[in-house]
N, C-alpha and C positions, 0 to 999 in steps of 0.2 A: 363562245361568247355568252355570257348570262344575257338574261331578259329581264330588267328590273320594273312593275307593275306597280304604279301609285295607288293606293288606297283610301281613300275616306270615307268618312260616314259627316254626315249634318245634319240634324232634326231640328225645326222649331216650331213651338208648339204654344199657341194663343190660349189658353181659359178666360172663360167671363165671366164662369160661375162655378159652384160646385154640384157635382153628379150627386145623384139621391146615391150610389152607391160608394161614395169616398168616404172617408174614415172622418171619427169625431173633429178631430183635429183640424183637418183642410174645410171643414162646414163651416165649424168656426171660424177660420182663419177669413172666409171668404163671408159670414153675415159680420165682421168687424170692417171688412173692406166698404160692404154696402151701407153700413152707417157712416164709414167715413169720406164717403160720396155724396147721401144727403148732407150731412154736416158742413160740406164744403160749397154744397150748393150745385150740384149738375154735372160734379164730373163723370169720369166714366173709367172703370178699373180694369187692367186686364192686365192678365199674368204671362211673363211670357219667359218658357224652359227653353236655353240652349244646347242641344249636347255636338260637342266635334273629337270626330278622332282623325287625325289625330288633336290633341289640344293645342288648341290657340288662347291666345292671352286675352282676361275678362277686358281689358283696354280695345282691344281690337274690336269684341264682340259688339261693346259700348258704340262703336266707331261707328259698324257698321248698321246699327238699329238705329242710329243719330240716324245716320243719310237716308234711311227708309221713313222715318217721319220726317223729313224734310221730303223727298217725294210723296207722302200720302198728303201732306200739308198743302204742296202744288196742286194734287188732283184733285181736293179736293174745294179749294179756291174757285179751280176750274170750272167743277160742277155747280158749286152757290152762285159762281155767276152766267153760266147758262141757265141756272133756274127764277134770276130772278131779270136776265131777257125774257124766258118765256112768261114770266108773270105780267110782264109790262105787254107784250104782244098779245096776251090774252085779254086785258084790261082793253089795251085801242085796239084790236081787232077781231073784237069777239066771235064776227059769224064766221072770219076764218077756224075756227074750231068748234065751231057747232056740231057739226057732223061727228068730230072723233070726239066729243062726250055724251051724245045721242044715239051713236053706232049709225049704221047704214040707211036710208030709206030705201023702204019698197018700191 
């Protein structure tokens, strides 16, 4: 009886900028991206390489990076609004935090 063993590979891989050692071409490609970040007013650009073996369809791939920014969208919801409980708890209870921005007393 054969043993048949699945194999994949998956890499992905963020840039947000270019390495002083990348070629002319990806420098430029990324100081045209930072001007079209101020231009646009505050975005924020990042590149992002998929490789799969075996290949899956660029649909799928699309699919699946949708749902991961709709989870970083939740988490991060999550976190502006715990920070802006704690901005309000720090406003009305300020000596509750006195200590952790003065460190310890002696």
């Amino acid at each position: 009886m054969k043993v048949y063993k699945p194999e994949w590979r998956c890499t992905l891989s963020v840039t947000e900028g270019a390495e002083a050692s990348d070629n002319w071409k990806t420098r430029l490609a990324w100081r045209l991206r930072q001007l079209a970040d101020r231009l646009d007013g505050g975005g924020r650009t990042i590149k992002l390489d998929c490789y799969t073996e075996p290949r899956i369809s660029r649909e799928d791939v699309d699919d699946c990076l949708g749902k991961g920014f709709i989870i970083s969208q939740e988490l991060l919801t999550e976190l502006t609004q715990q920070a802006a409980c704690e901005d309000i708890m720090r406003n009305a209870k300020a000596e509750l935090f006195e200590q952790a921005t003065t460190g310890p007393k002696p």
